[in-house]
FITI-505344 format. One record per residue (C-alpha): z, y, x. Coordinates in steps of 0.02 Angstrom, whole numbers, padded with zeros to 5 digits, always signed. Example, Ala and Ser with C-alpha at 12.3 -4.5 7.8 and 13.67 -1.06 7.14 Angstrom:
# residues 2
+00390-00225+00615
+00357-00053+00684
END
This chain:
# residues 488
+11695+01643+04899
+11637+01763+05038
+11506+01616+05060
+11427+01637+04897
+11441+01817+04922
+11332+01804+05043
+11218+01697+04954
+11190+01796+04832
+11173+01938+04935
+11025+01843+05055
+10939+01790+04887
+10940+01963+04795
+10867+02040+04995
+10724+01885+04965
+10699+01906+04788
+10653+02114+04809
+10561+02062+04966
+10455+01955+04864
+10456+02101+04724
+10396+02229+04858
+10272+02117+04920
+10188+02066+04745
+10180+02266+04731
+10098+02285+04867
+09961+02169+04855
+09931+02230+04677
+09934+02414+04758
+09787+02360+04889
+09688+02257+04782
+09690+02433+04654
+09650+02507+04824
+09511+02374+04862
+09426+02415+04685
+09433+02582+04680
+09334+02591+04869
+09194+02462+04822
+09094+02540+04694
+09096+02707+04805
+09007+02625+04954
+08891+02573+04823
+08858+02729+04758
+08833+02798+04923
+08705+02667+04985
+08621+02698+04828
+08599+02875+04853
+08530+02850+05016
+08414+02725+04973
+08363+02858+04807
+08347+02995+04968
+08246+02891+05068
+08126+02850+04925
+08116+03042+04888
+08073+03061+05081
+07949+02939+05096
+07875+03013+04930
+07853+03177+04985
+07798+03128+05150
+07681+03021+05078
+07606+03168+04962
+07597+03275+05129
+07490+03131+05192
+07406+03118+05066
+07363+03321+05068
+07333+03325+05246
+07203+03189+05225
+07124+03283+05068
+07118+03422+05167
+07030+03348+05301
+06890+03254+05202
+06891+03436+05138
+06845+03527+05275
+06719+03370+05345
+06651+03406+05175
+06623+03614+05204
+06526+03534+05399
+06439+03424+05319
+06350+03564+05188
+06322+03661+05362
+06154+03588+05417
+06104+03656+05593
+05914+03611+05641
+05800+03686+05756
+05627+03659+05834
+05565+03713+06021
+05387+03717+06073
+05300+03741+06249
+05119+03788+06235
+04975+03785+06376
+04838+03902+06313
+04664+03932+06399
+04516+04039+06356
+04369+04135+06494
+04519+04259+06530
+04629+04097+06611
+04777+04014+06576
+04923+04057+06494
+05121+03935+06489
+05189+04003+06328
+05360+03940+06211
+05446+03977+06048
+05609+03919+06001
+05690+03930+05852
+05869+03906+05787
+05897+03876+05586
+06049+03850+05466
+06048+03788+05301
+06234+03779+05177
+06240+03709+05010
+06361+03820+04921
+06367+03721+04742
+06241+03614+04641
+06127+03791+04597
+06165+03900+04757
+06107+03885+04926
+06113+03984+05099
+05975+03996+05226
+05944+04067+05407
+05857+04040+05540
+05847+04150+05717
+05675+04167+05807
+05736+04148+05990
+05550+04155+06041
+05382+04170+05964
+05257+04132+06087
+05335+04215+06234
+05244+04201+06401
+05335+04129+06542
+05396+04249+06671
+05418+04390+06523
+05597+04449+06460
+05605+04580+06302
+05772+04610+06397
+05701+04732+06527
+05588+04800+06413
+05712+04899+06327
+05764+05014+06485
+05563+05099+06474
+05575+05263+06374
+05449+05229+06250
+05457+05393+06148
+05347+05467+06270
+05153+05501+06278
+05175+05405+06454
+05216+05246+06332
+05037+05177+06372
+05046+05180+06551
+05191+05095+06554
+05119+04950+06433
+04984+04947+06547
+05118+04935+06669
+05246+04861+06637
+05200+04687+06547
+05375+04639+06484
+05352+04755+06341
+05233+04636+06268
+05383+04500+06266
+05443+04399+06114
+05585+04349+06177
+05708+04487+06067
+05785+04359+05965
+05763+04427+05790
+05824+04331+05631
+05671+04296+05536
+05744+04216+05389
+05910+04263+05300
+05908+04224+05116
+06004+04149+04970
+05916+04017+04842
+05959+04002+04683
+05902+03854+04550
+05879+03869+04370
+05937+04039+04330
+05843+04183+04226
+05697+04057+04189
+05640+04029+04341
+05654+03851+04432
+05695+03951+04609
+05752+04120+04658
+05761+04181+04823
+05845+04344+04892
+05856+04401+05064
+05714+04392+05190
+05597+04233+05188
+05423+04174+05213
+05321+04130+05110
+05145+04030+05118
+04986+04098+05032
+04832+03994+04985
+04801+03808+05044
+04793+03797+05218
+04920+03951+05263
+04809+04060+05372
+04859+04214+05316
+05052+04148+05302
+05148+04016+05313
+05343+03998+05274
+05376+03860+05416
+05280+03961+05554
+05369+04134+05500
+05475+04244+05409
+05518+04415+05417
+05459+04454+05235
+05634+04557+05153
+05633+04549+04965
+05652+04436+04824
+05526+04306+04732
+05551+04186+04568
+05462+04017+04582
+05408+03959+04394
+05341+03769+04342
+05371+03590+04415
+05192+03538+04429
+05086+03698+04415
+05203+03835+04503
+05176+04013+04522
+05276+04119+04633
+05321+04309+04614
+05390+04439+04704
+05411+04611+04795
+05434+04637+04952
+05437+04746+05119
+05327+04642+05239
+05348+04764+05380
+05517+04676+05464
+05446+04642+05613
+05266+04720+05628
+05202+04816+05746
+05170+04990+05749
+04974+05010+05749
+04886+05047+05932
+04773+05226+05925
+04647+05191+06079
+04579+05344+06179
+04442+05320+06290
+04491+05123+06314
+04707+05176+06328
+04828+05099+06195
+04956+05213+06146
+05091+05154+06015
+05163+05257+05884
+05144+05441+05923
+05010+05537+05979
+05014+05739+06003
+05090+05791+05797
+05021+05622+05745
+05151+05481+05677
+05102+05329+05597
+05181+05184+05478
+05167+05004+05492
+04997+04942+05409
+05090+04838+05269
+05255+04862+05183
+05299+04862+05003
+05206+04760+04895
+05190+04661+04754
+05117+04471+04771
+05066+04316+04684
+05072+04141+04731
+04997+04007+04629
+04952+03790+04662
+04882+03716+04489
+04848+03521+04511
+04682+03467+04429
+04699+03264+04383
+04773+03178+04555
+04675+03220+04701
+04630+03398+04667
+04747+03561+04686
+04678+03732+04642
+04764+03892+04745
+04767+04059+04688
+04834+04223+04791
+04868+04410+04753
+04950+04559+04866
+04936+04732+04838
+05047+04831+04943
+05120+04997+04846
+05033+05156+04840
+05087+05301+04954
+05060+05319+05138
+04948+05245+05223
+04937+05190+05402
+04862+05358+05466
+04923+05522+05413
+04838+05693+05443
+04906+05816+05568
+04750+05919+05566
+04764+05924+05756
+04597+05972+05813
+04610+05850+05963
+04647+05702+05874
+04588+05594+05754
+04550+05645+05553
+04639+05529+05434
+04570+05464+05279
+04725+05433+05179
+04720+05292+05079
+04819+05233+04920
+04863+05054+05037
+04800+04944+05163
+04802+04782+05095
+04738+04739+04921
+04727+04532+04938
+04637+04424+04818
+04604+04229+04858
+04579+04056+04789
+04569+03897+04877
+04556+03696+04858
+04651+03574+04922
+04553+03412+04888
+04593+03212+04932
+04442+03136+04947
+04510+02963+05010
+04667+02880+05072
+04616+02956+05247
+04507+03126+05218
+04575+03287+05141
+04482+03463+05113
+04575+03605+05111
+04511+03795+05093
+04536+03977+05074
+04426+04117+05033
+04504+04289+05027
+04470+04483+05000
+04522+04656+05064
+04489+04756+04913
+04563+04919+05000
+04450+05058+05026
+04425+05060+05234
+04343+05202+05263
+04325+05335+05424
+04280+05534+05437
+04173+05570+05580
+04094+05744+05671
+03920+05740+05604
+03839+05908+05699
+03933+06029+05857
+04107+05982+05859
+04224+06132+05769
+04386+06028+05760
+04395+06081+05575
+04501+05959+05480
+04421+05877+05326
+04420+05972+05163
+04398+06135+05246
+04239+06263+05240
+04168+06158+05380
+04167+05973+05294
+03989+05971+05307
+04004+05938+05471
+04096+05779+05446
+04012+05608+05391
+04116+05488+05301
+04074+05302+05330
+04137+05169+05209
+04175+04987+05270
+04141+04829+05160
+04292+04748+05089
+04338+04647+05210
+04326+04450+05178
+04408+04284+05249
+04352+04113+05240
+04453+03939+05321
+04392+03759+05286
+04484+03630+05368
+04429+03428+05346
+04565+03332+05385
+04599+03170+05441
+04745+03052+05425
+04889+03193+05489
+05037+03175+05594
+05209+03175+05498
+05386+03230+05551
+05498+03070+05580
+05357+02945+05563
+05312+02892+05756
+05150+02850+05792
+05078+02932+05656
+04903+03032+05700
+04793+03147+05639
+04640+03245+05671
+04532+03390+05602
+04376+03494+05598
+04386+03678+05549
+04254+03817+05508
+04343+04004+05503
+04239+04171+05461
+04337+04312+05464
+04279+04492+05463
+04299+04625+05594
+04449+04752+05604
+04380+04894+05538
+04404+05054+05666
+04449+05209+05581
+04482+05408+05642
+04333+05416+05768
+04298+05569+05847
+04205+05668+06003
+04359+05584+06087
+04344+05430+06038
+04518+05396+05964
+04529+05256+05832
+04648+05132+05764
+04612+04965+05699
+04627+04916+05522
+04641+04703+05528
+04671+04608+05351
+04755+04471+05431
+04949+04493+05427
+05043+04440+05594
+05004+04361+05755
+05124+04242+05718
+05126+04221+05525
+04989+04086+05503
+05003+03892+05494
+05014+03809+05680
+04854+03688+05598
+04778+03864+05598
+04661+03961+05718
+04632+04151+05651
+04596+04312+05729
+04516+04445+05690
+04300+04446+05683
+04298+04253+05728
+04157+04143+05670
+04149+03974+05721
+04224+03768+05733
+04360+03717+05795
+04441+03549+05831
+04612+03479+05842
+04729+03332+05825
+04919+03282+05818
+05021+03162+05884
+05199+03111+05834
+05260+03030+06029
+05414+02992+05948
+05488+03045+05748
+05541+03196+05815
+05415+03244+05940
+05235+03309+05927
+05085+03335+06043
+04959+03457+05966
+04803+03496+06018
+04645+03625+05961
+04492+03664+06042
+04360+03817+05961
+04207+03819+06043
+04012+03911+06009
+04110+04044+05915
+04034+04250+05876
+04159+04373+05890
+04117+04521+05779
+04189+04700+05834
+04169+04884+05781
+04097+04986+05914
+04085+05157+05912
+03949+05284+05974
+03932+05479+05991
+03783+05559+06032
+03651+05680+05987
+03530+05643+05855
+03403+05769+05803
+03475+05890+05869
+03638+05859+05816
+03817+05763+05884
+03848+05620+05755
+03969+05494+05762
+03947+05308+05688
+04009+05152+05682
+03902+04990+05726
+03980+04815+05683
+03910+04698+05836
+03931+04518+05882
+03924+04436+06045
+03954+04262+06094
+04163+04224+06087
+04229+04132+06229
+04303+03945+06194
+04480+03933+06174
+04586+03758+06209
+04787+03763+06169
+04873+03602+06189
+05076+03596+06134
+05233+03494+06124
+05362+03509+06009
+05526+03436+05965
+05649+03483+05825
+05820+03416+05804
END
């Protein structure tokens, strides 16, 4: 009996064993399937994280690289150019090393709107001169022309002025251009009065009408950087003040006119206006009876010209300007004894006045083939003919003080195919050379030339003191430049 007792006992221990056991397993495999799809869910959400990630990081990427192209974009608009020349220059007075640089930068802001400027670092400075030092001489003083004569570095060009500053617009108001700021701007066929690539300094704004026939308009103060006008004493410059006397630039406001009207295919008719605005002119009276009488005048400059540009082959162009002064020069002189009575007064009769001619202009160029920019090898040559009158002298008296009165507009302002100054008569030759696409050797020779010239005499005639002025001409010396240039 106690036997099967314990039997029973040892089976009924087994039999829960087995019991706990099978409730177990079902316990951990519950446990097993409940873990499972968490892991799952997990790796999934890390693998939804990392796609996020790489998302966004791509987008930066992609941002960063937008933003890059971008900016190269915003460089690319920023066009930086510039040209350098050095310039060898001989005439009976000797030789001369001269060089201009120049600095420019262009920006398209949109399809319409563009921005434009370009610094004159030099315009035909002489070696050995710096503008630099020529601002420490006090030149608000009557001692101004001894220290020109003196001092040579006040004749430098070296000040680094910004000739051009401007914003173009295209196809606004009517017109096919507009331009605001200060610019250049190129008058007749062959530029000798101005040119736009050899100069700016003109502060105003113009309208450009037409695709084939254009005409430009505009107003403008051309005075930006012209000099005050010499008064010459007894064979001494003195610049811009003189006892009570002041004087203004000789050409500021004005209105002008710009037209090119093509005639079939090889012929181009030019047409040219400027009339600067009426109010002072470059003199004004002081009634100082020991210097000069001014004849005010309405304006300096009252421009009229046409010109021709012709092809007459595939080799041979002609181009030409003739132009006009229509201001009234005129001068006051002591006709009888000196009373230093200004003019209008109960002693005019002893004054003369003396009217000048309008003043006149004339450049014919035949041309040759013609060097190009960024076409090596390419040549050309001309032959020119220029007549242009004398400055007129104005303001003579018993002590012989005048100022010159020239029609042409800046040293510096006409074409570089150009040779003008004023009272020249005569040839001239020339030729370019492109050494390379971006380099040029230039060359111009003007020989058997007059030079016309104002002089003035005092002296007793019947009796009397009488001033006059007598145009002369006298043989001009030759004059040879030769010049390299590069832009980049």
């Amino acid at each position: 009996m106690k036997k099967n007792r314990k039997f029973k006992k040892c089976c009924s221990l087994a039999l829960a064993g087995l019991i706990a056991l099978e409730l177990s397993g079902t316990a951990l495999a519950a446990e097993s399937i409940t873990t499972v799809p968490t892991l799952e869910e997990e790796l999934a959400t890390l693998e939804r994280q990392l796609a996020e990630l790489e998302n966004s990081l791509q987008m930066e990427q992609d941002k960063t690289v937008e933003q890059k192209k971008e900016a190269d974009n915003k460089l690319d608009k920023w066009n930086i150019s510039g040209d350098i020349r050095v310039k060898w220059e001989n005439s009976e007075a000797g030789g001369k090393w001269k060089e201009r640089a120049r600095l420019s930068v262009n920006n398209d802001i949109n399809e319409k709107m563009s921005f434009y400027t370009r610094w004159s670092m030099m315009e035909d400075n002489e070696f050995g001169l710096s503008d630099h030092f020529a601002h420490k001489i006090n030149t608000n003083n009557t001692n101004h022309s001894v220290a020109k004569t003196v001092y040579p570095d006040l004749g430098a060009t070296d000040s680094g002025w910004v000739s051009d500053a401007y914003l173009k617009v295209k196809d606004s108001f009517g017109a096919n251009e507009i331009v605001v700021g200060r610019f250049g701007q190129t008058f007749g066929a062959t530029g000798f009065w101005a040119d736009e690539d050899a100069y700016g300094g003109i502060d105003g704004i113009k309208m450009t009408f037409g695709n084939k026939a254009k005409v430009t308009i505009g107003y403008a103060d051309f005075g930006a950087n012209l000099d005050y006008p010499d008064f010459t004493s007894k064979n001494v410059q003195t610049n811009d003040y003189l006892g009570d006397a002041y004087l203004v630039k000789p050409l500021e406001e004005a209105y002008f006119l710009n037209a090119t009207i093509p005639i079939g295919n090889a012929v181009t008719l030019h047409g040219m206006m400027l009339k600067e605005k009426e109010g002072d002119s470059t003199r004004h009276t002081t009634g100082d009876a020991y210097i000069p009488y001014y004849d005010e005048m309405p304006s300096d400059y009252d421009l009229r010209g046409v010109g021709v540009t012709a092809k007459l082959d595939k080799n041979f162009t002609f181009v030409g300007d003739y132009m006009v002064n229509a201001a009234n020069h005129s001068i006051y002189m002591a006709n009888g004894t000196w009373g230093g009575n200004k003019v209008g007064s109960a002693e005019e009769g002893r004054y003369v006045r003396q009217e000048y001619d309008d003043q006149k202009a004339l450049y014919l160029s035949l041309r040759y083939k013609g060097a190009k920019w960024g076409d090596q090898g390419s040549f050309g040559m001309n032959l020119d003919y220029r007549d242009i009158d004398a400055a007129t002298r104005s303001n003579m008296t018993a002590g012989a003080y005048y100022s010159l009165n020239s029609m042409l507009y800046n040293p510096y302002s006409s074409s570089d195919n150009t040779l003008v100054s004023d009272g020249i008569k005569g040839p001239v030759i020339g030729f370019q050379y492109m050494i390379t696409k971006d380099i040029m050797l230039q060359g111009m020779h003007a020989f058997n030339n007059k030079q016309s010239f104002y002089d003035y005499d005092y002296g007793k005639v019947n009796g009397n003191y009488t001033a006059h002025s007598d145009l002369k001409t006298e043989d001009a010396s030759n004059y040879t430049f030769v010049s390299l240039s590069a832009r980049f």
